[in-house]
C-alpha positions as CSV (number, residue, x, y, z in Angstrom):
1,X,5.0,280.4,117.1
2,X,3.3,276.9,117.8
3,X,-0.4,277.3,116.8
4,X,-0.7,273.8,117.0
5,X,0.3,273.2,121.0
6,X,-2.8,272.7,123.3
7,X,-3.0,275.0,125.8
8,X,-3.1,273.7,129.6
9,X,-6.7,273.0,129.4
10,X,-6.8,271.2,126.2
11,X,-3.6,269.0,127.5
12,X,-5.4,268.4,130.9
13,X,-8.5,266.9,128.6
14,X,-6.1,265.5,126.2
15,X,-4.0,263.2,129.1
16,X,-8.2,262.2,130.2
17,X,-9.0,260.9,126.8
18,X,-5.6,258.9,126.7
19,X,-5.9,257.2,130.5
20,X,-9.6,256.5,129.7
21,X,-8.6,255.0,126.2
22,X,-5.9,252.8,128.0
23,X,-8.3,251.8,130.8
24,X,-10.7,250.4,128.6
25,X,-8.5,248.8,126.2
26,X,-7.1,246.9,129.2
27,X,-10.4,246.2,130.4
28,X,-11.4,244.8,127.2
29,X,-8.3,242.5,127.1
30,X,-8.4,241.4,130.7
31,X,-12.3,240.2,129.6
32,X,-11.0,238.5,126.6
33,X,-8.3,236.9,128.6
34,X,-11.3,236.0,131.2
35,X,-10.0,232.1,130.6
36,X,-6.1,232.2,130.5
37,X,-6.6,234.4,133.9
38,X,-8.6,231.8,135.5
39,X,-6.1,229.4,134.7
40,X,-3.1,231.3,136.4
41,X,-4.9,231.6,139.2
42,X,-5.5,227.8,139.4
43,X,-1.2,227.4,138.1
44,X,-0.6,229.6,141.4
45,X,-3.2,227.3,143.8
46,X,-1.0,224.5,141.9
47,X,2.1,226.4,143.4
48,X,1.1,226.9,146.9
49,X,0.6,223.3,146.8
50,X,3.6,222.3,145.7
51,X,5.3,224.2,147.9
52,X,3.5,223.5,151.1
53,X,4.3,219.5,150.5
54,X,8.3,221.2,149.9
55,X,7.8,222.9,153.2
56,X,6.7,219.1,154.8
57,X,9.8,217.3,152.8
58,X,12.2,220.2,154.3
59,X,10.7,220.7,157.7
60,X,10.1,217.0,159.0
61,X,12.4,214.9,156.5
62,X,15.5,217.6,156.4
63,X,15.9,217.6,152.4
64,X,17.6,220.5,151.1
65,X,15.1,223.5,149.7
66,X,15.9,222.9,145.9
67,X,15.8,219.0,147.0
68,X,12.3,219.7,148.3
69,X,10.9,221.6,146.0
70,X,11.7,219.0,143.7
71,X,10.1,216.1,146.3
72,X,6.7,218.5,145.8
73,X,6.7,218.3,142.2
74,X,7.2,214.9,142.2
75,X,4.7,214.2,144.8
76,X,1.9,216.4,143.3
77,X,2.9,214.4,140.0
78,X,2.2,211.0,141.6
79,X,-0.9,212.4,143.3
80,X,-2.2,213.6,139.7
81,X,-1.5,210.4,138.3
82,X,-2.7,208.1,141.3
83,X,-6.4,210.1,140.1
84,X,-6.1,209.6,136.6
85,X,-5.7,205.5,137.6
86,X,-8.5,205.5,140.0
87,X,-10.6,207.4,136.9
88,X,-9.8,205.7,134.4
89,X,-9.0,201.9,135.3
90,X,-10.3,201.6,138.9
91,X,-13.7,202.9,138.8
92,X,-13.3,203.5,134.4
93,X,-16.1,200.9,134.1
94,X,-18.4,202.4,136.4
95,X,-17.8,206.0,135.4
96,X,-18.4,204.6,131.4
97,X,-21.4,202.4,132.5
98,X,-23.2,205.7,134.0
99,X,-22.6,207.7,131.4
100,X,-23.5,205.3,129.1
101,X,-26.7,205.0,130.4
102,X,-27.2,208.8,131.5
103,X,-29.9,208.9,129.0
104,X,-32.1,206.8,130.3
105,X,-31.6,207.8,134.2
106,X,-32.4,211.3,133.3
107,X,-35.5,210.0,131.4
108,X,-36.3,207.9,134.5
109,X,-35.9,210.3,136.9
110,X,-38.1,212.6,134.8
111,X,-41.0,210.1,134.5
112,X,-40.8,209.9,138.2
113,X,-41.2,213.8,138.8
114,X,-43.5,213.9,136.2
115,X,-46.1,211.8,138.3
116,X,-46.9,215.2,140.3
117,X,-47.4,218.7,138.9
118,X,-44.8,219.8,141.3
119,X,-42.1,217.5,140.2
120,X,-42.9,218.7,137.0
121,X,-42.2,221.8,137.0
122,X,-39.1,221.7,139.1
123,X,-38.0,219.3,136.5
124,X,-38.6,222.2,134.2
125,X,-37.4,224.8,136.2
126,X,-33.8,222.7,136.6
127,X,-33.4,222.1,133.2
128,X,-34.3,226.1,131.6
129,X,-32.1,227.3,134.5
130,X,-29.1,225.0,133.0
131,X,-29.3,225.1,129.8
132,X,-29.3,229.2,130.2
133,X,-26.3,229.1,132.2
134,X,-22.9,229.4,131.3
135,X,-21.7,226.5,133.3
136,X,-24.0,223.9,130.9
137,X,-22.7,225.8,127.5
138,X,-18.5,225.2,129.3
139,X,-19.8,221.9,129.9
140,X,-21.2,221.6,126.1
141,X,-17.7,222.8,125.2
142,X,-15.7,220.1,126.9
143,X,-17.7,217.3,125.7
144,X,-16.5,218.6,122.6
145,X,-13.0,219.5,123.0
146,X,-11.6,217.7,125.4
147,X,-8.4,218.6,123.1
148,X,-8.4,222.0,124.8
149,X,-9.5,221.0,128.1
150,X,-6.5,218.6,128.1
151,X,-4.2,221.4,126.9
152,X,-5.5,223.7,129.5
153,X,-4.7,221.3,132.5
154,X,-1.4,221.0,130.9
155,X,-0.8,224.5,130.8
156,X,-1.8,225.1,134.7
157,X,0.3,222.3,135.5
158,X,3.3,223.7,134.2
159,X,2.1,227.5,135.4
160,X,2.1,225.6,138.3
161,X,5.8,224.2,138.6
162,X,7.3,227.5,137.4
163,X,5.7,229.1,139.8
164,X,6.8,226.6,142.9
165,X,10.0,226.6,142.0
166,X,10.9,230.4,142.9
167,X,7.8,231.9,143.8
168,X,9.8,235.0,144.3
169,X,10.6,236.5,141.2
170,X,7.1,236.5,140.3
171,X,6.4,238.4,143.6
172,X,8.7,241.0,143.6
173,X,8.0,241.5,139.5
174,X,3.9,241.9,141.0
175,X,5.3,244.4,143.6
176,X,7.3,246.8,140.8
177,X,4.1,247.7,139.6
178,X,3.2,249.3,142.6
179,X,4.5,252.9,143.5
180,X,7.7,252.6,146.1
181,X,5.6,254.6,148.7
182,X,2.7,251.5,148.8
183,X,4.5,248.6,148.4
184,X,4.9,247.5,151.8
185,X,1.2,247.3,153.0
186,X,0.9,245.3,149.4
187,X,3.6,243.0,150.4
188,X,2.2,242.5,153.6
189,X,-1.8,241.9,151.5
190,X,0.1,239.5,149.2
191,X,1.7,237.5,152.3
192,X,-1.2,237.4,153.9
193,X,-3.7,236.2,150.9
194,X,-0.7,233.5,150.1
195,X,-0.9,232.4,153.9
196,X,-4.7,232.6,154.1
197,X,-4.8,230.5,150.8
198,X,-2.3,227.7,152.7
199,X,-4.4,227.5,155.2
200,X,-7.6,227.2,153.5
201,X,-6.3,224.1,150.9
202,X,-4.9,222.3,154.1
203,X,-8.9,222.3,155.5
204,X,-10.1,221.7,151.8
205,X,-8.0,218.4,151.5
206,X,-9.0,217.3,154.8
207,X,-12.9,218.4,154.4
208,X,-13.0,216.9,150.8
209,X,-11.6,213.2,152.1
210,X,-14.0,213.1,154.8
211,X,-16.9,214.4,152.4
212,X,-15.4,211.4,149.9
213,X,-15.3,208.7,152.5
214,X,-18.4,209.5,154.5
215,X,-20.4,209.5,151.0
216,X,-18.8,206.5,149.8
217,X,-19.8,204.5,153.1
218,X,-23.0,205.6,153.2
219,X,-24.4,204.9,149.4
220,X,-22.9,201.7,150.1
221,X,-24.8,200.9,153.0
222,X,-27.9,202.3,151.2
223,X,-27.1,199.8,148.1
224,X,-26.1,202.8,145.3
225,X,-24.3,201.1,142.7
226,X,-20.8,202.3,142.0
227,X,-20.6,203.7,145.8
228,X,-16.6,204.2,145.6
229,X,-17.0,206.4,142.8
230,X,-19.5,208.5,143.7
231,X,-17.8,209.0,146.8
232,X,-14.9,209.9,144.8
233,X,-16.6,212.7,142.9
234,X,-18.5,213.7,146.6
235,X,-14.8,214.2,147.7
236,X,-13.6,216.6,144.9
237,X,-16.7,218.6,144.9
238,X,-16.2,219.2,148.2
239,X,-13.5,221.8,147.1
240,X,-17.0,224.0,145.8
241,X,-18.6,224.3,148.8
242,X,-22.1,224.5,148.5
243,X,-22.3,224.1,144.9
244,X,-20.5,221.5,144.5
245,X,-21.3,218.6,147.1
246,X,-25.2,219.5,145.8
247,X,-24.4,219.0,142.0
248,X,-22.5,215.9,142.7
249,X,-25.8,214.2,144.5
250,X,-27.5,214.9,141.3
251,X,-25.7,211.7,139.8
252,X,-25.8,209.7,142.6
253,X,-29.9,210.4,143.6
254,X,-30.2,209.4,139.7
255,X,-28.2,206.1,139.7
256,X,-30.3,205.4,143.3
257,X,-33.4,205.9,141.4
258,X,-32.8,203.0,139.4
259,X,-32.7,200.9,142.0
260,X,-36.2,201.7,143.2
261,X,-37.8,204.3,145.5
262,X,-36.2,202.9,148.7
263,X,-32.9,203.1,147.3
264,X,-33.5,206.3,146.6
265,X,-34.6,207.5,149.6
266,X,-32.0,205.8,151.6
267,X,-29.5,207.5,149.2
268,X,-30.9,210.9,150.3
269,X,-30.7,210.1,153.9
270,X,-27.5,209.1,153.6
271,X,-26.6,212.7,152.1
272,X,-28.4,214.2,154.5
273,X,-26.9,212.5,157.6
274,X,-23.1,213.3,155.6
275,X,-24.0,216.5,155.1
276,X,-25.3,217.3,158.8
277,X,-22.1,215.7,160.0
278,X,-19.7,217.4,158.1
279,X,-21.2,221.3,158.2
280,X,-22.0,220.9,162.3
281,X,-19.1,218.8,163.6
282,X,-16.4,218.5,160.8
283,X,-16.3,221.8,159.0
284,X,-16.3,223.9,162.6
285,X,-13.7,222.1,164.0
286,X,-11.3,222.2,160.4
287,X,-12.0,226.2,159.5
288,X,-11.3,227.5,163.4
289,X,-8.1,229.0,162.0
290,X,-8.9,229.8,158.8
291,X,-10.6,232.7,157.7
292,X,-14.4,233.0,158.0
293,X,-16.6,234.2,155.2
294,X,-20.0,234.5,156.1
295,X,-21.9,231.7,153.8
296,X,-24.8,233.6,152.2
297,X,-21.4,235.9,151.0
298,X,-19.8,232.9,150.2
299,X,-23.1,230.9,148.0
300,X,-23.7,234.2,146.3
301,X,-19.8,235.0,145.3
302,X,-19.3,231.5,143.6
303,X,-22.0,231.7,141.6
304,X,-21.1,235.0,140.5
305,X,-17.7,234.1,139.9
306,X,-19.2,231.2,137.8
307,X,-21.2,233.1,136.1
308,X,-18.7,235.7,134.7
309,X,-15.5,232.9,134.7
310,X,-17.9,229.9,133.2
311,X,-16.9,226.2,134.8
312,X,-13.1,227.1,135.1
313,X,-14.1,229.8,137.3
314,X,-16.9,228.1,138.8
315,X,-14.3,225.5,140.1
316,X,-11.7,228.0,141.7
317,X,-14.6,230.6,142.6
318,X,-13.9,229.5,146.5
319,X,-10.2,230.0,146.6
320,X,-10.2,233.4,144.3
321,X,-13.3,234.0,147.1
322,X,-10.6,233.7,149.8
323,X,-8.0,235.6,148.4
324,X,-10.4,238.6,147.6
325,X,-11.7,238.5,151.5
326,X,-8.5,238.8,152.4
327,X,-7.4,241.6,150.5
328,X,-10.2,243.5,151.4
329,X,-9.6,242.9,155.0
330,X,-5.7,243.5,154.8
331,X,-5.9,246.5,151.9
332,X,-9.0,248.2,153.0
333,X,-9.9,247.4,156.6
334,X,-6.3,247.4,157.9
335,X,-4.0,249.4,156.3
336,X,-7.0,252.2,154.9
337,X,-9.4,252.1,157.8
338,X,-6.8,251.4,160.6
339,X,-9.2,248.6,162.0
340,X,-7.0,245.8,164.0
341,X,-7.4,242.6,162.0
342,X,-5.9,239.5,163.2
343,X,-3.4,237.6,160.7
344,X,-4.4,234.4,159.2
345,X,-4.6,231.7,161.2
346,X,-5.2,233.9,164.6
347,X,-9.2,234.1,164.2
348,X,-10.9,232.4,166.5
């Protein structure tokens, strides 16, 4: 006689307790591991970009797939390194000269607004609304450990060339965990999101050196100091959208502030023309085949994203933005809902 054994009640309740238990210690883990996620989602951008320059290597010059994929590495490697010279010994004096006297621009800039009671307090609003955020205490952190920042671009680096050099063990290990009966509409979600992602870095790179170059021209027209690398940094926050290309004018309306109020106001024309030009003409034409996120979703979703990831997640909110779109749309809408949704590339 077992006196002990639950019945079929107790063992229903028992089996609840137990999936609930392991739900929320892998929920708990996952938010621990908020970080190390973050970055293999940046190793697997990394990857698609490695890849798509193997694809060019094997397409248009002929090489071999292994030769290729070996071409990308090496190219993304050169590309790395070509940034790291213009950071550090091409524009390395400018970049140390404004930070060096970052100080006294913000104090500047602050005497300025602090000529008007408006000014003021948008001064003050700015600077409670950063110092709350997470964003200003990751930024905190790096100043301080740039150690571990180093360590962690190391570690999406190499993420990155495992992953481009045979994406598809890593695929079809992601598609074992799925139950035989679904794994087809999940391979076809996981295709999609990888070609969806392809297409949205090729427009990124192309947006981000217009943003770079148009920036560039026009603080030096308006007389900024260190024009070239401001333009620079325009460029690369280019791959926030929205966020990004507005923090990065921060600096530059500072540095233009130094130079007097027409400076300054030419610098801000000289955003606003760039920015007219690339969200009406530039950005229309680029996106037309690549998926379309309405952009009060798409402001809203990277701060979020920033706000539960910090500045790592703040920097790949866009991309992780794409890739959730387009699960919803070939997951839910498709393959749950029946609705006909074009593959990437065929929107209109």
């Amino acid at each position: 006689m077992n006196r002990l054994k639950p019945d079929e009640s107790d063992a229903r309740f028992l089996r609840r307790v137990i999936a609930l238990a392991v739900i929320v210690a892998v929920g708990a883990a996952l938010y621990r591991a908020l970080d190390l996620l973050i970055l293999a989602f940046g190793s697997v951008l990394g990857a698609i970009v490695i890849r798509e320059v193997a694809d060019f290597y094997r397409e248009r010059v002929g090489m071999r797939p292994r030769w290729a994929v070996a071409a990308g590495m090496a190219t993304i490697l050169l590309a790395i390194a070509f940034l790291l010279w213009l950071f550090t010994v091409q524009f390395g004096s400018q970049i140390n000269n404004f930070v060096t006297d970052l100080p006294a621009i913000v104090d500047e800039l602050h005497a300025m607004l602090a000529t008007s009671p408006v000014g003021q307090k948008i001064y003050d609003a700015v600077e409670a609304a950063f110092a709350g955020s997470r964003v200003a205490h990751d930024l905190g952190g790096l100043a301080q450990g740039s150690i571990e920042l180093l360590l962690n671009m190391i570690l999406l680096l190499i993420g990155a060339l495992f992953l481009a050099a045979d994406p598809g063990v890593y695929r079809r290990g992601l598609l074992l965990l799925i139950p035989p009966a679904s794994r087809p509409p999940f391979a076809d979600a996981l295709d999609d999101a990888g070609a969806t992602l392809s297409l949205w870095l090729r427009a990124q790179i192309i947006l981000m050196t217009s943003m770079g170059v148009l920036v560039a021209l026009g603080l030096w027209i308006a007389g900024v100091p260190s024009s070239a690398a401001l333009g620079l940094l325009a460029g690369l926050s280019e791959f926030i959208p929205y966020v990004g290309p507005t923090a990065a004018m921060i600096p530059a309306l500072a540095l233009a502030a130094t130079q007097g109020p027409g400076t300054l106001v030419a610098a801000f024309i000289a955003f606003a023309l760039v920015r007219l030009v690339q969200t009406n003409f530039i950005t229309p034409y680029i996106q037309q085949r690549v998926i379309a996120i309405p952009p009060a979703i798409t402001l809203f979703a990277i701060i979020g994203i920033g706000y539960v990831f910090g500045i790592f997640g703040l920097f790949f909110s866009a991309a992780l933005l794409v890739v959730i779109f387009t699960l919803i749309r070939s997951l839910y809408l498709r393959d749950v809902l029946g609705e006909d949704i074009a593959p990437p590339g065929g929107e209109s």
